[in-house]
Every structure is written in C-alpha cells, then in structure tokens.
N, C-alpha and C positions, 0 to 999 in steps of 0.2 A: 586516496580516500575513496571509500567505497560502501556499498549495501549489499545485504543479498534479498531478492528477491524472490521469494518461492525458490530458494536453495541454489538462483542463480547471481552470481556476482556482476555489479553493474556499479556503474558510474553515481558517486552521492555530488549532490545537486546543493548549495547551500541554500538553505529557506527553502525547500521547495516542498506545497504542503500536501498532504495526501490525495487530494484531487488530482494535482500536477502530476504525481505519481502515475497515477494509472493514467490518465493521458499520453502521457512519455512512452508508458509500458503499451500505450494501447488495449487496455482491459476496458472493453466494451460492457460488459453482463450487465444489467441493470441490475442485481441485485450481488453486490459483494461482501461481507464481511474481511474487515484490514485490522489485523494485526501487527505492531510493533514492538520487538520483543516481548512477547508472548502476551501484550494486554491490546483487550479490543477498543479500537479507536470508534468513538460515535459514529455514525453516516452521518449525523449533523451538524460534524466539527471537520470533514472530509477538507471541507477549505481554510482553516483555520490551524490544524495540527503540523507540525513540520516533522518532519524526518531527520532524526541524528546521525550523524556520520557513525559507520559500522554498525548501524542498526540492523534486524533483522525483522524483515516485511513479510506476513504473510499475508496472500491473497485471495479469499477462497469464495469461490463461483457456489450462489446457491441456486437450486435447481429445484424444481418442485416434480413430483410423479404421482402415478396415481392406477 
C-alpha cells in the first residue's frame, strides 16, 4: 500500500491526516496548498482530512515575489 507524493512513491500510513503528512514528509513552507487527487484540501481541515491509500498528493510551496 502506497501514495505518491509530488510524483514520489512512499509508504500510506492508515488514518494519517494531512498535517501528519507533511510532518513525516518534512514540508516545512508555512504556506502550502495540498492536493489529493486533484481536489484541494482546506488548510483548515489539514488536521482532519485522511489520506486514501493510492492517493495522489500534491504539494505545492507558495512563494510570494515582487
């Protein structure tokens, strides 16, 4: 059983909820947009939403410029 994460294949975790995610992952960015199979997960459900086995997680670092 497994996930991909940003297109890499890792270990699925039962129950483990998008918070724990990026802990595990070590995704530090204070500001991320999470993706699972292609719909965006709230930041204010990060600890609440679980991840399905063979899901597909995306991670994406927002950055600001100027």
């Amino acid at each position: 059983m497994s996930i991909k994460v940003n297109g890499r294949e890792v270990d699925w975790v039962e129950n483990e909820t998008v918070k724990q995610l990026l802990k595990r992952m070590k995704y530090t960015f204070p500001l991320v947009v999470v993706k699972i199979n292609d719909e965006v997960v709230p930041r204010n459900l990060f600890d609440q939403v679980t991840i399905p086995d063979n899901a597909k997680v995306a991670v994406i670092h927002m950055i600001s410029g100027g």
